[in-house]
N, C-alpha and C positions, 0 to 999 in steps of 0.2 A: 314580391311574394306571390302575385297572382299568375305572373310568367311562371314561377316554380311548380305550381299545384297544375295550372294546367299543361303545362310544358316540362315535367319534372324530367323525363327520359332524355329529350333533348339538350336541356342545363346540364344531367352528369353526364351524356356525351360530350360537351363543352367543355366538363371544368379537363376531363380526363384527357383531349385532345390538347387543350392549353399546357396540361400537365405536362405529357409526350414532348411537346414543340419545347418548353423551356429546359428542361432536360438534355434536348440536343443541342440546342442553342448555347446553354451555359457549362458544355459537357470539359471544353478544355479548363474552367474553371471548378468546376467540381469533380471530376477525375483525380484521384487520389494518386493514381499511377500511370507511366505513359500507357498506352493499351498495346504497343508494340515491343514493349523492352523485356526482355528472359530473362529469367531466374531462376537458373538449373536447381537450387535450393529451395526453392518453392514450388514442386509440381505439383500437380495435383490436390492442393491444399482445403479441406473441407470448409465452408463457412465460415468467418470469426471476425473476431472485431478488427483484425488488421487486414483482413480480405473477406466485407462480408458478402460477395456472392463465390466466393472459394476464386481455386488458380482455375490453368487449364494446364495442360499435357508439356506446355514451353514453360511454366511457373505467372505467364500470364495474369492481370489481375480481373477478374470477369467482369465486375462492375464499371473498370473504366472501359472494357472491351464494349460493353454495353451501351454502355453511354455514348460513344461513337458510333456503334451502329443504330442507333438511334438516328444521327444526323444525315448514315447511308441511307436507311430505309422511308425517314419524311421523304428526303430529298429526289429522289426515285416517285415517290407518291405524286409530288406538287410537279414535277415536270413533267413525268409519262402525263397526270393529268390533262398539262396544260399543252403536250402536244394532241394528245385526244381532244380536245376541248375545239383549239385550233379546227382541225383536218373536219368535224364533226358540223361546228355550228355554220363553218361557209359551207359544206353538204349541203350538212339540212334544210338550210334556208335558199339555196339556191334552188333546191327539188321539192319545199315546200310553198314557194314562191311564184317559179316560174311553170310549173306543173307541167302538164301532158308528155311530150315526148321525154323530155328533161330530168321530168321527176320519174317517171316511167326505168330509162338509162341510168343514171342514178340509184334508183332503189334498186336495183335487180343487179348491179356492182356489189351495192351493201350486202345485196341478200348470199351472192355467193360469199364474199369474204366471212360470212356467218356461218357456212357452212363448215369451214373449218375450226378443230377445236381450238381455242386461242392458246395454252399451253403448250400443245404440241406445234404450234405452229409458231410460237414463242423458242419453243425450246429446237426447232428446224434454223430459221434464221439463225440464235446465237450459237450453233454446229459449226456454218460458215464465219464467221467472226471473231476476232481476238473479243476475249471475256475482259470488259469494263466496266466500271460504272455508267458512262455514257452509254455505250452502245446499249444497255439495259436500258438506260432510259429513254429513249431513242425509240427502238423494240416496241416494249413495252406501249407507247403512247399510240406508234403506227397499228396497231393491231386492236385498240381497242376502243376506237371513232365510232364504231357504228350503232351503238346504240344510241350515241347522245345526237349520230345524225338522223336519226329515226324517229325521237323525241321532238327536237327541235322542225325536222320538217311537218308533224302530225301538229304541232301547235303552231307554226307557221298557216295550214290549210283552214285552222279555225279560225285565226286572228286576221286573216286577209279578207272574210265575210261581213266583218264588223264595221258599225258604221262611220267609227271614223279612220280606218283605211278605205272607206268610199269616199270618204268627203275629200282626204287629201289627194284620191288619184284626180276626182274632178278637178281639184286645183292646178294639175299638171306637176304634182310633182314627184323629181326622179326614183325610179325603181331602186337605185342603190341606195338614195336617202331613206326612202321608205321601206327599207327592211332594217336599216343599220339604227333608226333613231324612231320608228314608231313600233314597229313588230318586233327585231329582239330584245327590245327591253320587259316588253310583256311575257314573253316566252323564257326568260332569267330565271325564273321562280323554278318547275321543274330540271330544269337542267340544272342549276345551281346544286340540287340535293341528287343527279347523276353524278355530277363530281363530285362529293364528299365522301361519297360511298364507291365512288370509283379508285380514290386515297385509298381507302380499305384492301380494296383487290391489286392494286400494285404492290402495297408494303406484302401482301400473302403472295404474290408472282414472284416477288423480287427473293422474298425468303427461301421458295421452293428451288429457285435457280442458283442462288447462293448455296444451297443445303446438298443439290446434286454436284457442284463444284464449276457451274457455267456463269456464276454470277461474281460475285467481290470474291478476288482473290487474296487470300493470306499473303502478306500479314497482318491486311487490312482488314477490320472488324464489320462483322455484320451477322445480325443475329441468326443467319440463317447459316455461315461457315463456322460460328460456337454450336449448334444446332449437330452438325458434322461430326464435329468430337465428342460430343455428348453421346451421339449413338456407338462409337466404338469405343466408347469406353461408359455404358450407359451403368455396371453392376458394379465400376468403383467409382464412380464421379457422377453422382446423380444429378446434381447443381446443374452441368453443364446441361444440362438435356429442360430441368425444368425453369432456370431462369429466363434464361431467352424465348422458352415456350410463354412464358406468362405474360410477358415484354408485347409477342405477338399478338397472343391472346386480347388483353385488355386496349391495346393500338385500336386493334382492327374493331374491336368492340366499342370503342368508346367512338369512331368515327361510325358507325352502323346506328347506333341509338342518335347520334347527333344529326344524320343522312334521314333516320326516318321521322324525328323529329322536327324536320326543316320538312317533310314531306305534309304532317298533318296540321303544320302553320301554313302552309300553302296551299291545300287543297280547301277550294270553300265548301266542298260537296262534305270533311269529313269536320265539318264545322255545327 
């Protein structure tokens, strides 16, 4: 109870994020219908208790189309992450570690790759590239290291002043043990709540890319190619447009309250 009251935003980012993940998880089990099979007799079907998020434009049934891109868009979240996460923490800790010229070369690498807007720069690569799920998540992960190598070297620079990474260098021991088992494990905490909230910005990349037609291709589901139908056909099938809006919506919301939540269990300054 005392975690809820002072932690309550963080808890319903939590239940809502566990929510999303079993959902995808248990999607081929609770799928009422295949999310790929036609039904020239059922187009466009509003709402009901035998299709309650309606069809789509193929007689589709939206809800299991949903539930599947559910398991698109974590899945894109937790990789792109964990290639960012990758590329990010040997950065940062390398250029927050070994400093001067190092960190120097290093940062001012990050700093142009910052320079460009990641979307667009997002959406240049997948130009040249056949459109998959992979190569989105691939994409996706290469392009968006730099803040958490930013993060990670700025808490590497503080944590190397501390007295017991003096004591261990007196002891003589090696540079690669001593960032790998005394400095990142202290430095976990903010990066931890960079990728939570970095979930959040992949499942909205992955959707935007899906919704221009560069991401999951039909007939494969993802809330961002139901997103697509919705809008040509937004003034007779309104479902299409708002279920998967809300899908979006509450995803990326419930990993943002859980990201800032993990931000003020961590910070002792807002303690």
């Amino acid at each position: 109870m005392r975690v809820y009251t002072e932690h309550g935003l963080m808890v319903a980012g939590g239940i809502i994020v566990l929510f999303v993940a079993l959902l995808a998880i248990l999607a081929p089990w609770i799928a009422p219908y295949d999310p790929t099979s036609i039904h020239v007799r059922d187009i466009l079907l509003p709402p009901s208790w035998q299709h309650w998020c309606g069809t789509d434009t193929l007689g589709r049934d939206v809800f299991s189309r949903m539930l599947y891109g559910a398991r698109v868009s974590l899945a894109v979240g937790f990789v792109a992450v964990g290639i960012s996460l990758i590329i990010g923490l040997i950065l940062g800790a390398v250029a927050g570690y070994a400093g001067g010229r190092s960190d120097a070369l290093l940062m001012r690498a990050t700093d142009m790759v910052l320079c460009f807007p990641t979307f667009f720069l997002i959406l240049a690569v997948i130009a040249f590239l056949e459109p998959s799920i992979w190569n989105i998540m691939i994409v996706i992960g290469l392009t968006s290291w730099m803040g958490i190598a930013r993060l990670v070297r700025a808490e590497f620079l503080s944590l190397k002043k501390r007295e017991f990474v003096l004591a261990a260098h007196s002891l003589g021991v090696p540079a690669i043990r001593m960032m790998w088992r005394y400095l990142l494990p202290n430095a976990m905490g903010p990066v931890l709540v960079s990728a939570v909230l970095g979930v959040a910005g992949a499942v909205l990349v992955e959707s935007g890319l899906s919704f221009l037609g560069l991401g999951v291709q039909p007939p494969d589901p993802s809330w961002g190619n139901i997103l697509t139908e919705g809008k040509d056909n937004i003034q007779i099938a309104w479902w299409l447009s708002l279920y998967p809006g809300l899908a979006i919506l509450i995803t990326v919301l419930g990993y943002n309250l859980l990201g800032e939540g993990l931000r003020d269990l961590f910070d002792p300054k807002l303690k």
